[in-house]
C-alpha positions as CSV (number, residue, x, y, z in Angstrom):
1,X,-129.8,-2.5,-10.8
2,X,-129.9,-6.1,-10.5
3,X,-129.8,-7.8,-6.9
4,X,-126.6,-8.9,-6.9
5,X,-125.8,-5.1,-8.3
6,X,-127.4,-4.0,-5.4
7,X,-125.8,-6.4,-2.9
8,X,-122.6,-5.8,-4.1
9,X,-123.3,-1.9,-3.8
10,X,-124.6,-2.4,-0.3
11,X,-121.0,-4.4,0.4
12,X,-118.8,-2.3,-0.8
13,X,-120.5,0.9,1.1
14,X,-120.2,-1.4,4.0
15,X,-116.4,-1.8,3.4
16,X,-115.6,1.8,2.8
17,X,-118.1,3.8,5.4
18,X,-116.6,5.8,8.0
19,X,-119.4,7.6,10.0
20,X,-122.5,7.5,11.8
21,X,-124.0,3.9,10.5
22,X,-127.3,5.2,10.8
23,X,-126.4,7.4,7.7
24,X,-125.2,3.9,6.0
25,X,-128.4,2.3,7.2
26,X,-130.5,5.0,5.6
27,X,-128.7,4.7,2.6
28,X,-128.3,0.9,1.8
29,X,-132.8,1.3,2.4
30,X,-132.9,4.0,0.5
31,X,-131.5,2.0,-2.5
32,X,-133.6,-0.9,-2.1
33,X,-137.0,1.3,-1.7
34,X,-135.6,3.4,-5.2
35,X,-135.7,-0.3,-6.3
36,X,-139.3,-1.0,-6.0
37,X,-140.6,2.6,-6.6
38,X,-138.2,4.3,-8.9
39,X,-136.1,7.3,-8.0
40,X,-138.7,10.1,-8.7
41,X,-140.6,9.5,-5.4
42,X,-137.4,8.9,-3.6
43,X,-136.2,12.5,-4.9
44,X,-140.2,13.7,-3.5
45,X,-139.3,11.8,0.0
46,X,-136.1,13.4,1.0
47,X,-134.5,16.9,0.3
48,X,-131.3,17.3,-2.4
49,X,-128.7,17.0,0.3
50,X,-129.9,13.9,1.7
51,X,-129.9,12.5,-1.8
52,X,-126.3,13.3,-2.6
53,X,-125.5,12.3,1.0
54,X,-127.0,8.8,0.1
55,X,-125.2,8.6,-3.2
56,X,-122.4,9.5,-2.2
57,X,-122.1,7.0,0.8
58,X,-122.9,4.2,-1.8
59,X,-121.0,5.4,-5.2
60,X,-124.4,5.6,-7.3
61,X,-126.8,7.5,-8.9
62,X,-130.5,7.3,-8.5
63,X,-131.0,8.4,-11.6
64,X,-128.4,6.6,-13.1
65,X,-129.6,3.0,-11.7
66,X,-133.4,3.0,-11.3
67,X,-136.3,3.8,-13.3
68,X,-138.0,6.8,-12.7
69,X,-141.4,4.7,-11.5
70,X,-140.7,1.0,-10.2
71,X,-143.2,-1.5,-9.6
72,X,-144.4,-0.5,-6.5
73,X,-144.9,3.7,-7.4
74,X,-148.5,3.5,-7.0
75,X,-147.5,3.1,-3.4
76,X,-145.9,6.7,-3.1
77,X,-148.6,9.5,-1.7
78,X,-146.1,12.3,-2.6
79,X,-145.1,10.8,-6.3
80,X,-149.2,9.9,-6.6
81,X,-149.9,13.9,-5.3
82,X,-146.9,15.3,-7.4
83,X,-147.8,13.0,-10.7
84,X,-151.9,14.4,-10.4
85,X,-151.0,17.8,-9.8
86,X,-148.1,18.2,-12.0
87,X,-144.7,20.0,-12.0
88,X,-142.9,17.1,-10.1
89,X,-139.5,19.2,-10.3
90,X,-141.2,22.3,-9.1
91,X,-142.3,19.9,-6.2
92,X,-139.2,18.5,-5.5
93,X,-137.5,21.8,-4.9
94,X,-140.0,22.8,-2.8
95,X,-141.1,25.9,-5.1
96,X,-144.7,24.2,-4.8
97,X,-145.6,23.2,-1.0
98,X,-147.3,19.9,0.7
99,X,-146.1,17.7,-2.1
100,X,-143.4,16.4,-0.2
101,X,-144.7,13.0,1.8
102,X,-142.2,9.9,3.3
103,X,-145.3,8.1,3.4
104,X,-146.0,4.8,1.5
105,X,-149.8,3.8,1.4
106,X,-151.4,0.1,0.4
């Protein structure tokens, strides 16, 4: 997604939301960190429902409108964990344990 993709995105959730705007919150960030470090360690920092919460509060994909690794992946502990130890969809379903980290490192 381009910025003005995303800002536009951002808006129209704006627009449309009716809820707690903490959920909105989380999801307009949410979009912006997928933009830097790709979708796969977004998918390894929250759980399935929260994903499809997220797109569905702003009318997107993940998968559809990031890469999988952005610039800033290396950042990710879980995607960094999952990536060394392989199986990253085993690890995002939680069929392999202590893979899952919200943690960003320098």
């Amino acid at each position: 997604m381009t910025p003005e993709q995303m800002a536009s995105t951002a808006n129209k959730a704006i627009k449309e939301f009716k809820g707690q705007v903490g959920e909105l919150e989380s999801a307009i960030g949410t979009m912006f960190v997928a933009e830097q470090v790709g979708w796969k360690p977004i998918y390894l920092i929250h759980d399935k429902k929260t994903i499809r919460k997220y797109e569905k509060i702003l009318g997107i994909n993940f998968r559809d409108e990031f890469d999988d690794e952005g610039p800033l992946v290396h950042k990710s502990l879980a995607y960094t964990w999952a990536k060394e130890l392989g199986n990253f969809w085993k690890r995002v379903k939680g069929e392999i344990t202590g893979a899952r980290s919200p943690q960003l490192v320098k």
